[in-house]
N, C-alpha and C positions, 0 to 999 in steps of 0.2 A: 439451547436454542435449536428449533427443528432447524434441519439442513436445510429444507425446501424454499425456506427462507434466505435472501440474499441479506448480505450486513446493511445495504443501503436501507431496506424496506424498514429491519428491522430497530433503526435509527426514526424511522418516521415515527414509532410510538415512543413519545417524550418519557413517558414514564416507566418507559424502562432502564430500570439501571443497569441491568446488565450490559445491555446493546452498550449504553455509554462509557460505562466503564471497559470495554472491551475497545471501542474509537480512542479513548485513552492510552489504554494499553498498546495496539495497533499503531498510533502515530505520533505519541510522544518519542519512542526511540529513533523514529524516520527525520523529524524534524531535528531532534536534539543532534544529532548525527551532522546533517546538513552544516546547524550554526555554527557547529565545531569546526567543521574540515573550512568552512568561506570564513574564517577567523571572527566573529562573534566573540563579543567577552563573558568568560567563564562565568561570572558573577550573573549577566545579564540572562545567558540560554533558558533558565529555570522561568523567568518573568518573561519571557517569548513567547517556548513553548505554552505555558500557561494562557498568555493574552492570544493566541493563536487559536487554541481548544475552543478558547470560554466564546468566541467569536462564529466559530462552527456551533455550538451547539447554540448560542442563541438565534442565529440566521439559518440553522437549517432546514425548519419548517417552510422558511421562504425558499430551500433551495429546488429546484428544477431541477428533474433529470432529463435530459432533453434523449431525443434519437441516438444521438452522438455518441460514441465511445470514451472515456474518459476525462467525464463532463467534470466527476468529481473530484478527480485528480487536478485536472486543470482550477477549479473552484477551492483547492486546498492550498496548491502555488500562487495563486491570487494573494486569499488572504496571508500565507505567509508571507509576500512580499510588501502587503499593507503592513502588517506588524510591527515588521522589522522596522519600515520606512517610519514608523510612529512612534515606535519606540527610538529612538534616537531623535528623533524629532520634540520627543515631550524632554530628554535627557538635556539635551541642548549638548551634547556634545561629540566627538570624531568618532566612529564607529572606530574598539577597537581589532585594526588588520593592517596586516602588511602596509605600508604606505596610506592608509585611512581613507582614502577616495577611489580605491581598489574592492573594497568593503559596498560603499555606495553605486560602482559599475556592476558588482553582482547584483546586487535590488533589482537592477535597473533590468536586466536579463534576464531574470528572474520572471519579472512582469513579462516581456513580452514572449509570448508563446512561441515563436518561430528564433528565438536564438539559441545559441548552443546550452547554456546552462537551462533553460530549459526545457531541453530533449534529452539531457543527463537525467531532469529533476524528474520525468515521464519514464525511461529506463529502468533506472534506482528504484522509484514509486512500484514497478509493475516488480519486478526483481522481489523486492522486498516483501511486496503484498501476496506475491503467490507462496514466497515462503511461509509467511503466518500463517496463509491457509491450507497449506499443506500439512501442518503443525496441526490445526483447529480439523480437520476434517479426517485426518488419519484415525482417530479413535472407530470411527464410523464402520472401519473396514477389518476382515480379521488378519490374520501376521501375514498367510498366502499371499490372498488379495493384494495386500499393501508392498508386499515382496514383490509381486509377480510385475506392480504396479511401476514400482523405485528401478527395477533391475529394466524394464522394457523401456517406458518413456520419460525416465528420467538419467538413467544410465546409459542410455542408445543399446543396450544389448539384444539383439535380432530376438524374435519370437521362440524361435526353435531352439536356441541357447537356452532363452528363460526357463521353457518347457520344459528340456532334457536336467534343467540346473536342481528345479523344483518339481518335476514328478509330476505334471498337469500339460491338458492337452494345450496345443498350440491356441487353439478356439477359446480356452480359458482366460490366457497371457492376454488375448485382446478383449476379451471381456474385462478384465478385469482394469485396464487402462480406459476401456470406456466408462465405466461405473464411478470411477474416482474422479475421471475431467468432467462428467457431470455432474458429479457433489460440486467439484471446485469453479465453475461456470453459476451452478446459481449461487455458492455461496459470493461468487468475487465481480457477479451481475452489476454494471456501474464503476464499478473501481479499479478494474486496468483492461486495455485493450482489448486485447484474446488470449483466449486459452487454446488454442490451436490442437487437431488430433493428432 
């Protein structure tokens, strides 16, 4: 998929599988993750995640990206909190977790956007999602580049370290962190806050 392309955009054409199978790949491990650590039963995470996905990709078309940062992160914490709430809902029975109504106080957090679990679920989200795209857009660059890239603004090592480490001018070290935050800005356009220089 071209770079120039953001993952959201590329979500707007239905028929591509790739884009979808790649929102699969992207956020079945982030949610599956989640069910686990707020006690979800093992048996159940697989028919979550699942009823969670199949819910994004049929209301996507309807989804809006508004001005706002992190529209869709928020619009993914929604529906996972529907799910969950539904899923146990259609079970009829105790979510299983610690003391069982402990289980039901995460939904409930979950949903509203201003409480602590979810400004974890917004952290983790951006955490996670810049890792993939780190992963996904690294091919793009050659081994300097990506070196000059990990060792500056990912490793905090001053410019002139980088420089003197790999054999390129100072001016390179910063180009080369500019070129890669902006592969990773349009690819992660929509889906976490900022990518900050």
């Amino acid at each position: 998929m071209d770079t120039s392309a953001s993952f959201l955009n590329s979500l707007q054409l239905v028929s591509d599988d790739e884009a979808w199978n790649r929102l699969v790949g992207l956020y079945s491990p982030l949610i599956r993750g989640w069910l686990r650590r707020f006690g979800a039963a093992t048996d159940d995470i697989d028919d979550v995640v699942q009823e969670v996905l199949t819910v994004v990709f049929r209301r996507f078309p309807e989804f809006e990206r508004q001005p706002r940062v992190g529209a869709f992160r928020s619009w993914l914490r929604t529906i996972t909190a529907n799910c969950l709430r539904d899923h146990w809902r259609k079970r009829n029975r105790r979510a299983a977790a610690v003391g069982g109504s402990e289980f039901v106080q995460m939904i409930d957090q979950l949903e509203d956007p201003h409480s602590g679990v979810s400004q974890l679920w917004n952290r983790e989200h951006d955490q996670y999602v810049i890792q993939y795209l780190l992963e996904e857009v690294r091919s793009n660059f050659t081994p300097q580049t990506w070196r000059a890239f990990e060792r500056f603004a990912l490793e905090g090592k001053s410019a002139d370290e980088v420089s003197q480490e790999l054999g390129i001018s100072v001016n390179a070290v910063f180009i080369a962190k500019s070129r890669v935050m902006s592969c990773l800005r349009k690819q992660g356009a929509g889906l976490i806050d900022s990518l900050d220089d």
